[in-house]
C-alpha positions in Angstrom: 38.9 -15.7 11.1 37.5 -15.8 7.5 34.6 -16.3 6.3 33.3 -17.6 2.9 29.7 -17.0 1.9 29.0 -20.7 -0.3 26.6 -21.4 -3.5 25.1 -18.0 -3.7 24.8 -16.5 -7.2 26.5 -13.1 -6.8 24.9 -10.1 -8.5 26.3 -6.7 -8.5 26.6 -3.4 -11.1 28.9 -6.3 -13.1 26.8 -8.7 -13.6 25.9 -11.9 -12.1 28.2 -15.3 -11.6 27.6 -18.3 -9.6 30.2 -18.2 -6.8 31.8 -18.4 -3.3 32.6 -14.7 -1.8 35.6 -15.2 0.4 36.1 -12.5 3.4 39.1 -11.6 5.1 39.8 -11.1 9.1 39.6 -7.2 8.4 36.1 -6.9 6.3 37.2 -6.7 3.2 36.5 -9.1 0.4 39.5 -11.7 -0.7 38.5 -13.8 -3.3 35.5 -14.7 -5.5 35.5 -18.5 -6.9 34.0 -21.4 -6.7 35.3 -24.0 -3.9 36.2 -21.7 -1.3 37.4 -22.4 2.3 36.8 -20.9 5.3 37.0 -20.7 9.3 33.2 -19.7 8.6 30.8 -20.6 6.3 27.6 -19.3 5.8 25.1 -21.4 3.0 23.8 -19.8 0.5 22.7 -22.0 -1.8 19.5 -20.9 -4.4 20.0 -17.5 -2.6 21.8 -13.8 -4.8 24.3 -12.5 -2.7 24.8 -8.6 -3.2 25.9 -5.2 -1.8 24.1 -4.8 1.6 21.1 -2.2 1.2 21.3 1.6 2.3 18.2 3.6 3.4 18.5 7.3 3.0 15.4 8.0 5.2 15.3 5.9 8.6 13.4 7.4 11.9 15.6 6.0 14.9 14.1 8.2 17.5 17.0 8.1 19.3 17.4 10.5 21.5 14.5 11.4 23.0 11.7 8.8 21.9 13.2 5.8 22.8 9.8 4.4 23.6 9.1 4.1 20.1 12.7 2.9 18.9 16.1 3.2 19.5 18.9 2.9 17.4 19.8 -0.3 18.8 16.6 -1.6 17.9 16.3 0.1 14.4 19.5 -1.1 13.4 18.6 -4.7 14.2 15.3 -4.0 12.2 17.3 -2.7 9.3 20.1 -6.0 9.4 17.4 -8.1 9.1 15.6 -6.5 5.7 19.1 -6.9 4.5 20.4 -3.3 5.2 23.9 -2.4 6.2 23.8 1.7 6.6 21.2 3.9 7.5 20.8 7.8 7.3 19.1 8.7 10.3 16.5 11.6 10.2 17.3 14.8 12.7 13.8 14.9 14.2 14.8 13.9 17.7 14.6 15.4 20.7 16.8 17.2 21.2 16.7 17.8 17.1 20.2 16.5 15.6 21.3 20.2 15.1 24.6 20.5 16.9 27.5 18.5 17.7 26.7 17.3 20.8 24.0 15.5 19.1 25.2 14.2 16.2 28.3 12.7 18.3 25.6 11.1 20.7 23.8 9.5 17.4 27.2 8.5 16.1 28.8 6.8 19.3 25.4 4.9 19.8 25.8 3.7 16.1 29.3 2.3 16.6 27.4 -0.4 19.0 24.5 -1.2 16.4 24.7 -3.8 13.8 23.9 -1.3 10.8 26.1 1.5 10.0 24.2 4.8 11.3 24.7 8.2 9.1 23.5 10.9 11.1 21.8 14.1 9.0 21.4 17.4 10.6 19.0 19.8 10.5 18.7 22.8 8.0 17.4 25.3 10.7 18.1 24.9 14.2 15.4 22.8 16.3 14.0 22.4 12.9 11.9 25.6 13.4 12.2 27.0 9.9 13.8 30.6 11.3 17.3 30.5 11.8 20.1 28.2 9.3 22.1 25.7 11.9 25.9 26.1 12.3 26.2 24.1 8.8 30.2 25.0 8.4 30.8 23.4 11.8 29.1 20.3 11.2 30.5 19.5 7.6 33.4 20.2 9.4 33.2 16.9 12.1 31.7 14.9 8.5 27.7 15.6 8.5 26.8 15.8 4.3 23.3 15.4 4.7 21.0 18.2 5.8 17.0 18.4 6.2 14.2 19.6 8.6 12.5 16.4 7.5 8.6 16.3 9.1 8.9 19.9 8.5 9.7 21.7 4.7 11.6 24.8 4.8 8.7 27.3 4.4 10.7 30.4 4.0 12.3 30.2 0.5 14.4 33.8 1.0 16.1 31.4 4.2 16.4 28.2 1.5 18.1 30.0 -0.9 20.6 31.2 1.4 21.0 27.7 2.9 21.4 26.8 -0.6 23.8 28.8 -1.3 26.2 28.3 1.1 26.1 25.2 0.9 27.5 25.5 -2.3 30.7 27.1 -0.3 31.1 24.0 1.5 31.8 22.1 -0.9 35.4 21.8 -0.8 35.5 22.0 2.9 33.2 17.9 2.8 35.1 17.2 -0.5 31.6 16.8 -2.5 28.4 18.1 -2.5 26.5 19.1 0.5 23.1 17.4 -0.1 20.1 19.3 0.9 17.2 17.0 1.7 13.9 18.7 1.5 10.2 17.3 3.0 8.3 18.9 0.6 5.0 20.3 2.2 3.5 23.8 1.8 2.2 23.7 5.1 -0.6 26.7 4.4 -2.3 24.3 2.1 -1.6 20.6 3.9 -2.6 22.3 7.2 -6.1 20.6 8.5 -5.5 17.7 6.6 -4.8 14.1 7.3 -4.5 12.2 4.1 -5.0 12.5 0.1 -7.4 15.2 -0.9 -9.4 13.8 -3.1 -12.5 11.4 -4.1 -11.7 9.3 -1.3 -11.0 12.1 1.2 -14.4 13.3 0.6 -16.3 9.9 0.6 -14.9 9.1 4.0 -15.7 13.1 5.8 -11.3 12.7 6.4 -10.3 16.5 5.6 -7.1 16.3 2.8 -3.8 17.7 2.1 -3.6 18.5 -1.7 -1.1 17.3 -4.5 -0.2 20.7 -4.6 0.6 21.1 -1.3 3.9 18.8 -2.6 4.3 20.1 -6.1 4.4 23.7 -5.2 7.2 23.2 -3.0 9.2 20.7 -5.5 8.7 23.6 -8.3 9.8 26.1 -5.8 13.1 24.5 -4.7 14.1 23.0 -8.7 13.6 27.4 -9.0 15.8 28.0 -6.3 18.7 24.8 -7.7 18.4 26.8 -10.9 19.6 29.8 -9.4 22.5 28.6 -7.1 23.3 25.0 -8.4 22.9 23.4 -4.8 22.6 19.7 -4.7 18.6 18.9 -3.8 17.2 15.6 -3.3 13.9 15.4 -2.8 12.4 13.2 -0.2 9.7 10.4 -0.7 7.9 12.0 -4.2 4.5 10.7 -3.8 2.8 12.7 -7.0 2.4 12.0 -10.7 3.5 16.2 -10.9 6.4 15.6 -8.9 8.0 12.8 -10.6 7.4 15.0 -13.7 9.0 18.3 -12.8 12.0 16.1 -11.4 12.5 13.9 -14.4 12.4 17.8 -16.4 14.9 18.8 -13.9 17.2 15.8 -14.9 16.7 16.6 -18.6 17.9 20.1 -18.0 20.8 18.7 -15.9 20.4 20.5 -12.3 21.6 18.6 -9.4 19.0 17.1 -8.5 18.0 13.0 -7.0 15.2 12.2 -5.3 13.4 9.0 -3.4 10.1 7.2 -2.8 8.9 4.7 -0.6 7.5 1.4 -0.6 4.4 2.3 0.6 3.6 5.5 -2.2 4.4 2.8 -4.8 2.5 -0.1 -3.0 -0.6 1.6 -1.5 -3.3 4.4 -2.4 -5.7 6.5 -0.5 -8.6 3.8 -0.7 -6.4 1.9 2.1 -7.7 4.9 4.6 -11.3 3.7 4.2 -10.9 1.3 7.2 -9.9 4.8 9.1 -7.2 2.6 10.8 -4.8 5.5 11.2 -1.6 2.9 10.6 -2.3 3.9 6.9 -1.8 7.7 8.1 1.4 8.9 7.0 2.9 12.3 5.9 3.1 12.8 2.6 -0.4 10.9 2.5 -0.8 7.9 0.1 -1.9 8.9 -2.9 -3.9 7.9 -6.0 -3.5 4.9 -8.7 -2.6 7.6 -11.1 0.0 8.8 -8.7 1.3 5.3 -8.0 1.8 4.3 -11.5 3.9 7.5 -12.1 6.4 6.6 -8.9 6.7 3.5 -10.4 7.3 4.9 -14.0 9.7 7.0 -12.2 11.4 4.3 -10.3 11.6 2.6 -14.0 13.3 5.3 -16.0 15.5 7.0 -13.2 13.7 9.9 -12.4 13.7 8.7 -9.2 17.5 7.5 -7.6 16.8 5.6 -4.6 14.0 3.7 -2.6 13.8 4.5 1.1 11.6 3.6 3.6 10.9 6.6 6.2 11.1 3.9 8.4 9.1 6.0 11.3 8.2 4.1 14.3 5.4 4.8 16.8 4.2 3.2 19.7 0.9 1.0 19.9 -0.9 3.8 22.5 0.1 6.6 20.1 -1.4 5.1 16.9 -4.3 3.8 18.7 -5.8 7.2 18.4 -8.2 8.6 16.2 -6.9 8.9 12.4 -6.8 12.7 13.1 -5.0 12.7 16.7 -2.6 9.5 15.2 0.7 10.5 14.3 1.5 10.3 10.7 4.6 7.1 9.9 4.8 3.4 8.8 7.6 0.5 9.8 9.8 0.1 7.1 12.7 -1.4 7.1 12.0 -5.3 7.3 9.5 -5.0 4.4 11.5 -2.8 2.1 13.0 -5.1 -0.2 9.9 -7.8 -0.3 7.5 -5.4 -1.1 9.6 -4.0 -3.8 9.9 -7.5 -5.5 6.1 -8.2 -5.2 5.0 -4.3 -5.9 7.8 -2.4 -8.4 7.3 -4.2 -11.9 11.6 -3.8 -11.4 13.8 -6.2 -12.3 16.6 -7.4 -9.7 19.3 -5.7 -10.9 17.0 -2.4 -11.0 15.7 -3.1 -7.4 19.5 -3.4 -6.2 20.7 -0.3 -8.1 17.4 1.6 -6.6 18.7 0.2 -2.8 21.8 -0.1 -2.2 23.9 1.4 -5.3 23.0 4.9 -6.3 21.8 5.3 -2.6 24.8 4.9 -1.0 26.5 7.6 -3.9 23.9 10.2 -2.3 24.8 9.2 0.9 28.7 9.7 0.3 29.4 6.1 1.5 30.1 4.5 -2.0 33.6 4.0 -0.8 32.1 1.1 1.9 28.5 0.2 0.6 26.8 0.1 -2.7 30.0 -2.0 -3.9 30.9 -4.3 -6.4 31.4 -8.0 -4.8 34.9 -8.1 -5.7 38.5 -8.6 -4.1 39.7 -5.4 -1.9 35.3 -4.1 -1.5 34.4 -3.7 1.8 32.2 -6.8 2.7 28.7 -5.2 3.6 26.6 -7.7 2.1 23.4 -9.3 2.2 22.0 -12.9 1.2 18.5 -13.0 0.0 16.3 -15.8 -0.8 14.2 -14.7 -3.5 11.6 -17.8 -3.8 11.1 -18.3 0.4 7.9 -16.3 1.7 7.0 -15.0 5.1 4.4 -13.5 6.6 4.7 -9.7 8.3 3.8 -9.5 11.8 4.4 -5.9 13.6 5.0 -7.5 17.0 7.6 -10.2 15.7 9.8 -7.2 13.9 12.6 -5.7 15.7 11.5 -2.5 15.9 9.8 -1.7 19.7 6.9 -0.2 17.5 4.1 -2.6 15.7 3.1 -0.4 13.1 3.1 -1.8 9.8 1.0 -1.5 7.0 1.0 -4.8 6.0 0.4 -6.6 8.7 -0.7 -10.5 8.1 0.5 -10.2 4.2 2.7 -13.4 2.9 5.5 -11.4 0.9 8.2 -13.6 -1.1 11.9 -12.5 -0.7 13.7 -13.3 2.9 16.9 -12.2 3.7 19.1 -14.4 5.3 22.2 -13.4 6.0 23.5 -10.0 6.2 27.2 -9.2 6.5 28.4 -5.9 7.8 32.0 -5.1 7.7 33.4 -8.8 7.4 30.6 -9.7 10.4 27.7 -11.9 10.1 25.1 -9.8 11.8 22.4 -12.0 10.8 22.7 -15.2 9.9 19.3 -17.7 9.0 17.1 -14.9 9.8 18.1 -13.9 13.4 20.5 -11.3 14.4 23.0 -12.2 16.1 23.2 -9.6 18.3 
């Protein structure tokens, strides 16, 4: 059965064009013109129709917290912000750090309507002490590796992940990317958002920008020395941004990402001490946000991600010290990036689905061109229609978003993964 997306304008790394997108039985893309047939059809008229979104930084709790999410239920979340693969973080229980769990992760992905990528850990269980059996698990596919919640505080035990990952290489056929939370733990330790005027105004003890730039300095050091691929996860300071974009300049391998919420939201949002605005790294100052955006701007930064990180109501419904740090994510994503970024379309679509799924490895299925023989992952987004975000209407089993009750413009409404129409008019189809 084929079906043919109608009336859309398409807009890819090409270009844009008012046509049809034609897809074939077998998920692939046939034909791009005007006047198309099809056994489906799916309208699109006033809407773009692109390359389906990719987050490198999804929580899917799966296994182990599946009170909070599931994958099921993450990937239903992510089809319907217009996403069609995400990288799921290794901080489950048991952590993603051997086979056994990664093939778990991946068979419950095969029945989810967003491709799942699982990472693994660094260090087994995530502890920081001992490197996990890396050679055997870029062996079964895994690229991605991180402790993510935790940094890797011993650098003598990151340089020698570093460097052999670098021997791996060939065995993946590209790089092994090394995804680093970057947190010096001796001087975030105590604290529970942005150090700083706010931190002290409201008696809420603070993790320092340093905390974060210490370890981004530390591991550029450490790239410098054994030319390991790092990609630094969720940059959240002005100094940051700054020692990456020198790190670019110099031409270490070296990409990096940041969320919606450090380019959306400072500290000041803590001053209701509604822990829902409590997330790891904390949200920082206007000074900072102006220079994620900057970096979003000039390609410092590669990629906007969500750390999509579900919790449950009774969890978050703690005190803002006891509350576990994480926002929802995924169904936001892209509205708050048209409303928030300054970007324009084309840079907000390079930032999401393009360059992400390179760092991903999956540019050979997502992050396409729309053209004939591309895989059809796809989505449909009205960028004029507005909604308003509810928590308990998302698809996540968790309600905890950050901007609950705001009207945001930009509604996806259809998202195609692999040939399928997983979402069609706003509701997933399954």
């Amino acid at each position: 059965m084929t079906l043919v997306i109608r009336g859309g304008t398409v807009v890819d790394q090409n270009g844009e064009q008012e046509a049809d997108v034609k897809i074939s039985e077998d998920g692939s893309i046939l034909e791009i013109d005007k006047n198309l047939k099809g056994d489906q059809e799916l309208d699109a008229s006033g809407c773009v129709v692109t390359a389906g979104f990719v987050d490198l930084h999804s929580h899917l709790r799966e296994p182990g917290q599946e009170d909070a999410e599931t994958i099921q239920t993450g990937s239903r979340g992510g089809a319907l912000g217009g996403y069609t693969a995400l990288v799921a973080m290794p901080n489950t229980t048991p952590t993603m750090d051997c086979l056994a769990v990664i093939d778990q992760v991946r068979g419950l992905g095969q029945e989810s309507i967003c491709e799942v990528i699982p990472t693994a850990a660094m260090t087994v269980d995530r502890k920081g002490e001992q490197m996990a059996p890396m050679g055997e698990l870029v062996d079964a596919g895994v690229g991605i590796f991180t402790d993510d919640g935790n940094g890797l505080q011993d650098p003598r035990l990151m340089r020698r992940i570093m460097e052999y990952s670098t021997g791996l290489t060939h065995r993946l056929g590209r790089p092994i990317i090394l995804a680093q939370h970057c947190e010096i733990e001796a001087l975030s330790c105590g604290g529970y958002m942005h150090e700083g005027a706010w931190s002290s105004r409201l008696g809420i003890p603070g993790q320092p920008a340093e905390a974060e730039e210490l370890m981004v300095s530390r591991d550029i050091a450490l790239v410098r020395l054994t030319g390991a691929h790092m990609h630094f996860q969720h940059l959240s300071t002005a100094g940051s941004v700054e020692m990456v974009r020198k790190a670019k300049e110099e031409g270490l391998p070296v990409t990096a990402e940041a969320t919606t919420h450090h380019f959306s939201l400072t500290d000041a949002a803590c001053a209701s001490y509604d822990p829902v605005f409590k997330v790891h790294p904390p949200l920082r100052t206007d000074e900072d946000v102006k220079a994620v955006k900057a970096g979003l701007a000039d390609g410092t930064i590669d990629a906007i991600a969500t750390d999509h990180a579900p919790h449950t109501d009774h969890s978050k419904e703690k005190s803002f010290s006891e509350a576990p740090p994480g926002m929802l994510g995924l169904q936001t994503a892209f509205s708050i990036t048209l409303e928030e970024s300054g970007l324009d379309i084309h840079q907000i679509f390079s930032l999401m689905s393009w360059r992400p799924a390179v760092i991903a490895g999956i540019a050979d299925r997502h992050g396409m061109t729309v053209s004939p023989g591309s895989r059809a992952n796809l989505c449909v987004i009205d960028l004029n229609e507005t909604w308003t975000v509810s928590g308990k209407s998302m698809a996540s089993l968790s309600s905890n978003t950050p901007y609950e009750g705001r009207r945001l413009r930009g509604y996806v409404r259809h998202t195609i993964q692999a040939g399928e129409a997983v979402v069609i008019d706003g509701e997933a189809q399954r």
